[in-house]
VOPAGU-2260 file (C-alpha; in pm, 1 decimal, decimal comma):
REM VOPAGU-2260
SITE   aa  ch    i         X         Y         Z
SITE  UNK   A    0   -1886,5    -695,6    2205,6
SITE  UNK   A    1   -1543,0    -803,6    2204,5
SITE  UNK   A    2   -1587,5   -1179,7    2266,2
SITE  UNK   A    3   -1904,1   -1138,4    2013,5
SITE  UNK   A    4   -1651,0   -1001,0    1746,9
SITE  UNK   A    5   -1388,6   -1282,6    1848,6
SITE  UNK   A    6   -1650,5   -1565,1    1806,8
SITE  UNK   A    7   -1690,0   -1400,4    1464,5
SITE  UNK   A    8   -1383,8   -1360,5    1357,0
SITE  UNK   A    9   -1245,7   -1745,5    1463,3
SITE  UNK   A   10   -1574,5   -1918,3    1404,6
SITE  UNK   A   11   -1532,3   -2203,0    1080,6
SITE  UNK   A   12   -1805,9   -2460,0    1193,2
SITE  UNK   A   13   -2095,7   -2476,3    1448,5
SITE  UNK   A   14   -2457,4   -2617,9    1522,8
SITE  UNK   A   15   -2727,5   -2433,0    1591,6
SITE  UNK   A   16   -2913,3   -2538,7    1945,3
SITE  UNK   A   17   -2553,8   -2728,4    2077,6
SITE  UNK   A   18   -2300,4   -2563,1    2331,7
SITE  UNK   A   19   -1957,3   -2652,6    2149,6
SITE  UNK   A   20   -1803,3   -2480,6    1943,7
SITE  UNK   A   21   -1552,3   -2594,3    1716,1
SITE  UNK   A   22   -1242,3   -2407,4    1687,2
SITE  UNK   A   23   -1288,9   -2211,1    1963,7
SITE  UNK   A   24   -1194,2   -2269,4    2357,7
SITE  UNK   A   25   -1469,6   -2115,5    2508,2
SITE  UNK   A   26   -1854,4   -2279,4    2498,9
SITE  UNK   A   27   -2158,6   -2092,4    2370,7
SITE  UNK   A   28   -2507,8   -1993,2    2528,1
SITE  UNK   A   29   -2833,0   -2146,5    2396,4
SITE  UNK   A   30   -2918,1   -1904,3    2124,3
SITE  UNK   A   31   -3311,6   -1853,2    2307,5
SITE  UNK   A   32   -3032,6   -1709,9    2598,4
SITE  UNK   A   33   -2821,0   -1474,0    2411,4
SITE  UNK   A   34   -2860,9   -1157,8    2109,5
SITE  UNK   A   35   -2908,4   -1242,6    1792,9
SITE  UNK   A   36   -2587,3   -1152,0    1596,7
SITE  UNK   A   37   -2825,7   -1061,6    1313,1
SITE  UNK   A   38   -3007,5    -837,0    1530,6
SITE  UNK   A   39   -2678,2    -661,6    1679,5
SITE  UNK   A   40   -2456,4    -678,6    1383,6
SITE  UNK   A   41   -2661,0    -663,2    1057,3
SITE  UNK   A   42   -2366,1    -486,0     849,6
SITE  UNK   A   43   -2136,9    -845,2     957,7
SITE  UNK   A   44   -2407,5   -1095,2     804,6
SITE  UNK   A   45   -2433,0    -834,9     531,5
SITE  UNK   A   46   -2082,8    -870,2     451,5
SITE  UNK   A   47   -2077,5   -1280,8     493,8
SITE  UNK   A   48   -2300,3   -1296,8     192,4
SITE  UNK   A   49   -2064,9   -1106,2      -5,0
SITE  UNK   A   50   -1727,0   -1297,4     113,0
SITE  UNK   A   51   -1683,9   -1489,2    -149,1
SITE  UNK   A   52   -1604,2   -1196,8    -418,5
SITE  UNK   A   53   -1419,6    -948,4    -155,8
SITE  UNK   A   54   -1205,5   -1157,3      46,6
SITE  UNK   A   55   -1153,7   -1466,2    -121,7
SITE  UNK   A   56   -1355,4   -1698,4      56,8
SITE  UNK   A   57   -1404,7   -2037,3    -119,2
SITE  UNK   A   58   -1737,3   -2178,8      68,6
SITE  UNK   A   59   -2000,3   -2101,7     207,8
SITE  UNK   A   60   -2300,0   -2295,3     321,8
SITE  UNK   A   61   -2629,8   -2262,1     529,2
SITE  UNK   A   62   -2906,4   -2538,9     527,6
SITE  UNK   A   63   -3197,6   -2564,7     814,5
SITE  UNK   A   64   -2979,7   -2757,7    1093,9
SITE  UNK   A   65   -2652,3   -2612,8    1022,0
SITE  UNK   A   66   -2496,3   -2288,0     994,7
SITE  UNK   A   67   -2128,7   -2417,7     846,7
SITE  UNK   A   68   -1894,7   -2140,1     740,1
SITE  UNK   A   69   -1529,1   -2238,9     592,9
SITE  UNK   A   70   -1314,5   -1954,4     500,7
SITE  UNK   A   71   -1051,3   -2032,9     281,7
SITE  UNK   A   72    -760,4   -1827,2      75,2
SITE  UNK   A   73    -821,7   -1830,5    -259,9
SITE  UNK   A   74    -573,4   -2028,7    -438,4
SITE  UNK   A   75    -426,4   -2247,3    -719,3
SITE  UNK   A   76    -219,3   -2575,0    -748,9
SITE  UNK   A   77     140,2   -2566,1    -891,9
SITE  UNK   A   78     291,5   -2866,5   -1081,1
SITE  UNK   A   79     467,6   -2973,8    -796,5
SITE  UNK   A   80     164,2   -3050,4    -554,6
SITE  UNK   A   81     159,7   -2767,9    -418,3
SITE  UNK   A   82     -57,5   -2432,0    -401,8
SITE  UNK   A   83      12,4   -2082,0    -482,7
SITE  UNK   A   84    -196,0   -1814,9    -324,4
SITE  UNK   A   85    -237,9   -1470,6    -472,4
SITE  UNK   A   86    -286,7   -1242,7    -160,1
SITE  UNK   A   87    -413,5    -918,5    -451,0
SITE  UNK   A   88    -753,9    -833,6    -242,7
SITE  UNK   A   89    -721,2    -619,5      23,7
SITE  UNK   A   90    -749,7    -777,6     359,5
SITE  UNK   A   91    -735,6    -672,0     734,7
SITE  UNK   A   92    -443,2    -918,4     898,7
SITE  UNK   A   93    -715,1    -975,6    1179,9
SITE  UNK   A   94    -925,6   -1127,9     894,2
SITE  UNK   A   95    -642,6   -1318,5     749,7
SITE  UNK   A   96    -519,4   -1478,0     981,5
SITE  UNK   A   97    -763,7   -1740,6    1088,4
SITE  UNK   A   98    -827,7   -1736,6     677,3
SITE  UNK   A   99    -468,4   -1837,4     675,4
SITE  UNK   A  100    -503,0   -2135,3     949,3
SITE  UNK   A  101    -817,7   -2264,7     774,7
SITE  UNK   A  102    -614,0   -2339,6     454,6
SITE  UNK   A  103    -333,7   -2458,0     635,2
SITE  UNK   A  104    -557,6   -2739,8     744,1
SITE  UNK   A  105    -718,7   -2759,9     423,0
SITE  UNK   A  106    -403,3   -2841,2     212,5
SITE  UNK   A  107    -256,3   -3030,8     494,8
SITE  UNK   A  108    -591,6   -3262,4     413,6
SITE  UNK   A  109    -513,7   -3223,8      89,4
SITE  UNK   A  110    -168,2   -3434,1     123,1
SITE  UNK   A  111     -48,6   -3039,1     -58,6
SITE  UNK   A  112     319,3   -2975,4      15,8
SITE  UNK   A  113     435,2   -2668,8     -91,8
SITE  UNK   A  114     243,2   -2315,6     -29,3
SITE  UNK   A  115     360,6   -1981,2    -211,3
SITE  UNK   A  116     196,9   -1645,1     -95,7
SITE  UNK   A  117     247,6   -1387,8    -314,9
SITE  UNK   A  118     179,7   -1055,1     -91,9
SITE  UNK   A  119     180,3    -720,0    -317,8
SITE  UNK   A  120     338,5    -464,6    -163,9
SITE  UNK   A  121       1,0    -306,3     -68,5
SITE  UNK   A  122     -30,6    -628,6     194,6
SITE  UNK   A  123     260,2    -610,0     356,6
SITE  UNK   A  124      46,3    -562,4     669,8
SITE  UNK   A  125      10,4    -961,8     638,1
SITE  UNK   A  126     362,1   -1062,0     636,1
SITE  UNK   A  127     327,3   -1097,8    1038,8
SITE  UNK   A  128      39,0   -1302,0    1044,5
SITE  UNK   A  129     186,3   -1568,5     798,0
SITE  UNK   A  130     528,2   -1574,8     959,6
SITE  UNK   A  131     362,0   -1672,2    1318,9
SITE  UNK   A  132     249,2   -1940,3    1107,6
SITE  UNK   A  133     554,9   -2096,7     960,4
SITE  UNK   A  134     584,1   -1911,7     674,9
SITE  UNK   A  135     939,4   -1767,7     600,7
SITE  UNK   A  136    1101,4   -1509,5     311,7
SITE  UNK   A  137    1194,2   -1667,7     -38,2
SITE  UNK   A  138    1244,4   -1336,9    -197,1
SITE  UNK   A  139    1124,3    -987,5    -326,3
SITE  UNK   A  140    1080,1    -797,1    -605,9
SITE  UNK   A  141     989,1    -400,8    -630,6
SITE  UNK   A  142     646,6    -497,8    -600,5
SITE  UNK   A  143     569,2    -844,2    -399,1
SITE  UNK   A  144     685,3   -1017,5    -121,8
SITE  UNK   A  145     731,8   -1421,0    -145,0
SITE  UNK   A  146     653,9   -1652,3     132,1
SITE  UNK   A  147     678,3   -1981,0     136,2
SITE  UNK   A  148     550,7   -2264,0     383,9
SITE  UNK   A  149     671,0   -2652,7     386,8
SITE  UNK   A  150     374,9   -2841,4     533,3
SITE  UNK   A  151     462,1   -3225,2     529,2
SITE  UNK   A  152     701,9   -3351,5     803,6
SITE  UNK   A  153     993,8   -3411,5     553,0
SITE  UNK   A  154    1281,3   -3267,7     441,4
SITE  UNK   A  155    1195,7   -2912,8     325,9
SITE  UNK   A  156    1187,8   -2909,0    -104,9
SITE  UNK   A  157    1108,8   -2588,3    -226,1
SITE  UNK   A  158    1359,5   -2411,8    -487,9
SITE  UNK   A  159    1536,2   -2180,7    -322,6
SITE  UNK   A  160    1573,2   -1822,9    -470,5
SITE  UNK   A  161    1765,9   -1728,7    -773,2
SITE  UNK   A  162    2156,3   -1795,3    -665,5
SITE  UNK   A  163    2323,8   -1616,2    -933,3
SITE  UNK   A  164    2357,8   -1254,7   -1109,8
SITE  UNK   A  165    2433,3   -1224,6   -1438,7
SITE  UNK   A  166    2667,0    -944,0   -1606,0
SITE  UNK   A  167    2904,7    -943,0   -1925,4
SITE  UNK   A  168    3212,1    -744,0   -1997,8
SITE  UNK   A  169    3234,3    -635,2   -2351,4
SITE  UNK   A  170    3512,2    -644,0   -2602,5
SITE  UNK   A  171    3545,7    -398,5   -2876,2
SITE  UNK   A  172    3801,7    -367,0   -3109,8
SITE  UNK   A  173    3821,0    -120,8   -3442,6
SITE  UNK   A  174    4004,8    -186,5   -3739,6
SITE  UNK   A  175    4329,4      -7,5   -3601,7
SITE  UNK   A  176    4320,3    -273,1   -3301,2
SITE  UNK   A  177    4229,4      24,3   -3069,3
SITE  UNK   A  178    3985,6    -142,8   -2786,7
SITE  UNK   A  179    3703,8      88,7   -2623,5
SITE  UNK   A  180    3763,9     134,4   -2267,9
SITE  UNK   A  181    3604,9     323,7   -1985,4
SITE  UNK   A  182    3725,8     449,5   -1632,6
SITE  UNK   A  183    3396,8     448,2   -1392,0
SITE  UNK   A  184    3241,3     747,5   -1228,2
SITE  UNK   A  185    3123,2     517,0    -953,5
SITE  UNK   A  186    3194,7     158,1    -804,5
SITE  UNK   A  187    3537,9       8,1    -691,1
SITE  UNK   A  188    3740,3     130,7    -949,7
SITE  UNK   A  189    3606,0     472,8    -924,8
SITE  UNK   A  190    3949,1     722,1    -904,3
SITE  UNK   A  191    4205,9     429,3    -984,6
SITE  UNK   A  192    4295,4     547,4   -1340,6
SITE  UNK   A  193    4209,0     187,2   -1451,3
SITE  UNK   A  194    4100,1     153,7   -1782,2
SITE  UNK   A  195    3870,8     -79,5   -1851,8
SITE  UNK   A  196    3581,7    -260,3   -2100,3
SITE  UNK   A  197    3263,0    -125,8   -2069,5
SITE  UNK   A  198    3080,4    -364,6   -1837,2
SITE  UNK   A  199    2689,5    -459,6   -1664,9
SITE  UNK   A  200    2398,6    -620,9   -1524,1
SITE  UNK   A  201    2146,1    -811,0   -1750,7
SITE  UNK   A  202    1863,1    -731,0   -1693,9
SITE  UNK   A  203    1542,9    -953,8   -1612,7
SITE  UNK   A  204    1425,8   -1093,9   -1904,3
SITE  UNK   A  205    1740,9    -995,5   -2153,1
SITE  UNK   A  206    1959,5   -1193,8   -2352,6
SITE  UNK   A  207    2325,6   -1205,6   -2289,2
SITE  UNK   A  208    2397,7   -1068,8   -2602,3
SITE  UNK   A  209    2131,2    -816,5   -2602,9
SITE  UNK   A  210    2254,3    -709,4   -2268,5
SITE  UNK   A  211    2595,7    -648,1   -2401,8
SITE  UNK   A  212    2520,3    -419,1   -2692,0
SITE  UNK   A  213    2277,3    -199,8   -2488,1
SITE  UNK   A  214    2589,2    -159,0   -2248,6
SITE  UNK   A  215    2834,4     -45,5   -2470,2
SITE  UNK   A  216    2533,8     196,7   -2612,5
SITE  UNK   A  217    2511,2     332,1   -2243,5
SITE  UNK   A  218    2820,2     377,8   -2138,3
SITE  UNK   A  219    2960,3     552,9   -2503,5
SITE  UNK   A  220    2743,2     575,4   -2760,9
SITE  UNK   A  221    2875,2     323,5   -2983,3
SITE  UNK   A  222    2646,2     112,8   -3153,8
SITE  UNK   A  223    2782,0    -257,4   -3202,1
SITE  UNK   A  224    2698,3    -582,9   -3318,6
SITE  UNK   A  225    2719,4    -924,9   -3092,5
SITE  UNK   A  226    2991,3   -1198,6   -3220,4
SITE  UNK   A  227    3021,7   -1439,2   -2958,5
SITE  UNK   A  228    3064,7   -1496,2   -2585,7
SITE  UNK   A  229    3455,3   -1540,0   -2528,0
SITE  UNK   A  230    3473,7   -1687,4   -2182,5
SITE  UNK   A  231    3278,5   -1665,3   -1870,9
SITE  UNK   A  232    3377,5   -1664,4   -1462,4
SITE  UNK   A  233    3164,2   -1736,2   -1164,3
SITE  UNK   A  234    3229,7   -1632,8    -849,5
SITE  UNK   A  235    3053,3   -1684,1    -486,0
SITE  UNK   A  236    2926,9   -1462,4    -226,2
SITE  UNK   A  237    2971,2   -1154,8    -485,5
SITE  UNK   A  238    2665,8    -955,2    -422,0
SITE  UNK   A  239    2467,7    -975,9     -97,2
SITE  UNK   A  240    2553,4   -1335,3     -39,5
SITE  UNK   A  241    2465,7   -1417,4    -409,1
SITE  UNK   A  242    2688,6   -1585,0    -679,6
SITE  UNK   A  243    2819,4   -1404,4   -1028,6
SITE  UNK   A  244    2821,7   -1515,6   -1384,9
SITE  UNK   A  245    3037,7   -1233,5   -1547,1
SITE  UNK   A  246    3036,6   -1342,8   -1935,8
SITE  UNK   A  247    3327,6   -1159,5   -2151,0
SITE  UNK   A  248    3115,5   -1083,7   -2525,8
SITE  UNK   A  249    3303,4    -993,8   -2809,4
SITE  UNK   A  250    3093,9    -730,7   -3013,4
SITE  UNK   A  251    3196,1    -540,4   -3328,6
SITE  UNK   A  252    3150,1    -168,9   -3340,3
SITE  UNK   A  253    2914,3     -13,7   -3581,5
SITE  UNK   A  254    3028,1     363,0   -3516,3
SITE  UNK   A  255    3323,6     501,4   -3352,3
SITE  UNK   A  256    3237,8     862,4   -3207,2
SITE  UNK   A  257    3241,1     813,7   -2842,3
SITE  UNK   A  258    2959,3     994,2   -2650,9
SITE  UNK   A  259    2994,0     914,5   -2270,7
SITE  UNK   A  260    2733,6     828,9   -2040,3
SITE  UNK   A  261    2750,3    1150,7   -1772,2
SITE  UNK   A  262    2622,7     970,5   -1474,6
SITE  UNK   A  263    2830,7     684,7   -1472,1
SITE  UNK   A  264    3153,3     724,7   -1694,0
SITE  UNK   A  265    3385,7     966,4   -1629,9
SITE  UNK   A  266    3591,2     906,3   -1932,9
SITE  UNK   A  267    3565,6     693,8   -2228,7
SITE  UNK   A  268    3839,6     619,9   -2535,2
SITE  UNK   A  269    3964,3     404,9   -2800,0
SITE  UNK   A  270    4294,5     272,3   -2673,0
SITE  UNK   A  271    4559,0      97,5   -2852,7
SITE  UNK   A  272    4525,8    -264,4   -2704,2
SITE  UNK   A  273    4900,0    -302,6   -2591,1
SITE  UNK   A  274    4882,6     -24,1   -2366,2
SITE  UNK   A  275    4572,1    -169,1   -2240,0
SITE  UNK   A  276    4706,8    -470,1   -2160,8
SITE  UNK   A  277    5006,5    -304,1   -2003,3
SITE  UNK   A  278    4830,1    -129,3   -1717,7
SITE  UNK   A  279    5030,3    -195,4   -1399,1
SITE  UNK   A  280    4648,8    -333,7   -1275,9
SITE  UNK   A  281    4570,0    -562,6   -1565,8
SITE  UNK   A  282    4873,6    -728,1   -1530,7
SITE  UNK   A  283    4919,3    -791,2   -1178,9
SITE  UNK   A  284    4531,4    -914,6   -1132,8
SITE  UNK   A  285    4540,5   -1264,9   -1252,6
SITE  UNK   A  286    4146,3   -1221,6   -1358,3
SITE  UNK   A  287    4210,5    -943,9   -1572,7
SITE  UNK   A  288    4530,7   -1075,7   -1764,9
SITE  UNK   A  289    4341,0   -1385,1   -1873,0
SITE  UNK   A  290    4067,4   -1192,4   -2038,5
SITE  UNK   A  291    4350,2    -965,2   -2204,7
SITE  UNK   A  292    4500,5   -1279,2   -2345,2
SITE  UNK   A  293    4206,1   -1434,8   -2459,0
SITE  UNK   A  294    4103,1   -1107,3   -2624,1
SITE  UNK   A  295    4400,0   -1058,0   -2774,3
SITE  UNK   A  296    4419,5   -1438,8   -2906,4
SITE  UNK   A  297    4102,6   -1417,0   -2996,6
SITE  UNK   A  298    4160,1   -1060,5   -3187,0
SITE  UNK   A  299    4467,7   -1235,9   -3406,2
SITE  UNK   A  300    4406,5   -1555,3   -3471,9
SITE  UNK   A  301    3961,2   -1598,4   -3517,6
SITE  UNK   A  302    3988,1   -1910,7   -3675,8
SITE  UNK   A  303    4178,7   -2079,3   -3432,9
SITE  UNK   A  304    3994,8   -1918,6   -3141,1
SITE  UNK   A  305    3646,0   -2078,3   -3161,3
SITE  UNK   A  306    3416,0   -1872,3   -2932,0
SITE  UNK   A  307    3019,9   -1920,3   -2804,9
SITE  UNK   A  308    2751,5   -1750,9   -3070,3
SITE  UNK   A  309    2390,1   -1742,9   -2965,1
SITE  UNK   A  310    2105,0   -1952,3   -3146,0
SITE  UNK   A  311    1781,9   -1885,1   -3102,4
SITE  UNK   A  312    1506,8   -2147,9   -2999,4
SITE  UNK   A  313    1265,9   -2281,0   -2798,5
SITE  UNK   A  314    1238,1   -2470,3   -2488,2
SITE  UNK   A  315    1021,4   -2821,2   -2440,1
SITE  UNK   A  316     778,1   -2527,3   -2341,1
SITE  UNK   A  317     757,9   -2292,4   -2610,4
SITE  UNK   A  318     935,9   -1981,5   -2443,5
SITE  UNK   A  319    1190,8   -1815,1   -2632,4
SITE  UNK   A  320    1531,3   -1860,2   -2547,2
SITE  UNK   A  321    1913,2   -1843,1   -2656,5
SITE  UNK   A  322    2155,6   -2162,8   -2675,1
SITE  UNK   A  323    2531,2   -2034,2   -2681,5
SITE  UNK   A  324    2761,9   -2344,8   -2852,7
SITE  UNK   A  325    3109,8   -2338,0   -2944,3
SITE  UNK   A  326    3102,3   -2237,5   -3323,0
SITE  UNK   A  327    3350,1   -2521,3   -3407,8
SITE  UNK   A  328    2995,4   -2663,5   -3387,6
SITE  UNK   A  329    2846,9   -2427,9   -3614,9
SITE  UNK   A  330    2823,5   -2755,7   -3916,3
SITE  UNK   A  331    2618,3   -2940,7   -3677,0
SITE  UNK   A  332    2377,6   -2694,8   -3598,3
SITE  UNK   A  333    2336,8   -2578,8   -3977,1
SITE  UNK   A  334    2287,1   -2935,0   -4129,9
SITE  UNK   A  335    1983,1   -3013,1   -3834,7
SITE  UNK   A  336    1805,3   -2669,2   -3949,6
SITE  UNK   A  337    1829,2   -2805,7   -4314,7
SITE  UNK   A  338    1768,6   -3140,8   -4268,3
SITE  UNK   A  339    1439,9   -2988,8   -4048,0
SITE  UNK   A  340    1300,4   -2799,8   -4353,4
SITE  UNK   A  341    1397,1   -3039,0   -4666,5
SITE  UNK   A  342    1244,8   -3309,3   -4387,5
């Protein structure tokens, strides 16, 4: 039965009445010598003839003189000749695996390049079967696993994953030049006594200045309006090997009763902005002085301190996005828009 379910399982191409059989290492018994596998496994040639919609198969064919089976992975092509395979139907890794070889040869016929296997986290049951076959990691999210698979004999081009995080810093000043500051429940400064701006992670999908307002929001309550981006620092090997894009936003406050976020602030104030900048820790950390300066530049002198404000377009696309200039470029910007809708 085993060897029966074996032939099965690896079979992709054979002729009825001949000995060889392709894809396999092992020869088969005239069929007037042997069971029939209809006879001994009716569910299995039950199941072949619904394939196609349950586990992806792309083709299959029977004609008088030939009993040709080819069981590919469903899949699509991406605009860099390659494919992209979405693993969603459940499959046994027994039943994927040869699935997974057939393609392999398919694309490599093909002249494809790149393969992408997107494997829910319901499939994770496959992610040995594709890494005996060259596949390797190229990232996860909550719910998938990405593998990827480089099939010519050249010099490997697939993107690698996302290098960067993104987080801002926000400064917020009142009209009595008090700047809102925090000291963190949590994270490295956590027990220092450091003041400091309320700071974050963007989030996938959100702007940089969206991502700064919701911030301040979480951490105390204040509701505030985006100006511009100030300055930004990037940094290497910051979080699990990954890079950091920390952007310092200017924002103007809205309301001014503080209501502190429990879980992750343990205090919260508005704090004149010389004794801010005169914390033993802001001053000797070279990062943190320079951001002091420019906010305090920035805070006297806004006409001679030009930062980055956010305009909203398009890309070549169509998707949504945010282009951040210097608004000493403001004039530019305004007299395309008008010259757009007089034009």
């Amino acid at each position: 039965m085993q060897r029966l379910r074996a032939t099965a399982i690896r079979l992709y191409s054979y002729h009825l009445g001949k000995k060889t059989l392709l894809a396999s290492s092992f020869a088969v018994p005239p069929l007037s010598k042997r069971p029939r596998l209809c006879d001994r496994f009716p569910s299995l040639i039950r199941n072949m003839s619904t394939s196609v919609s349950t586990s992806g198969a792309k083709e299959f064919v029977v004609s008088e003189n030939t009993f040709q089976q080819e069981v590919l992975l469903s899949s699509v092509g991406d605009l860099h000749g390659g494919v992209v395979v979405n693993a969603e139907q459940p499959l046994d890794s027994m039943v994927f695996a040869p699935m997974l070889k057939a393609s392999i040869s398919h694309w490599t016929q093909q002249g494809k390049r790149g393969v992408w296997i997107k494997l829910p986290i319901q499939q994770a049951n496959l992610v040995e079967a594709a890494v005996k076959e060259g596949f390797r990691y190229h990232h996860a999210e909550p719910d998938y696993l990405m593998l990827v698979y480089w099939i010519p004999e050249t010099t490997d081009m697939l993107p690698a994953n996302a290098s960067h995080r993104v987080g801002i810093g926000a400064f917020v000043m009142n009209s009595q030049r008090e700047v809102l500051v925090v000291q963190e429940k949590n994270g490295q400064f956590k027990g220092t006594g450091l003041w400091k701006f309320p700071t974050g992670v963007v989030e996938e999908g959100e702007d940089i200045c969206t991502a700064a307002i919701r911030e301040v929001k979480e951490e105390t309550g204040i509701e505030t309006e985006f100006v511009e981006v100030l300055a930004f620092r990037q940094s290497h090997k910051s979080f699990f090997r990954k890079s950091d894009l920390f952007f310092v936003c200017m924002l103007q406050p809205h309301s001014f009763d503080i209501q502190k976020q429990t879980s992750e602030i343990e205090a919260a104030q508005w704090m004149p902005f010389e004794d801010y900048a005169a914390q033993p820790f802001v001053r000797e950390h070279e990062m943190f002085n320079y951001v002091a300066k420019i906010s305090k530049a920035k805070s006297e002198n806004d006409d001679d301190v030009a930062g980055f404000s956010p305009l909203s377009t398009t890309t070549s696309t169509g998707k949504k996005c945010s282009l951040y200039f210097s608004r000493d470029l403001k004039h530019l910007v305004t007299r395309d828009s008008k010259q757009r809708q007089e034009g």
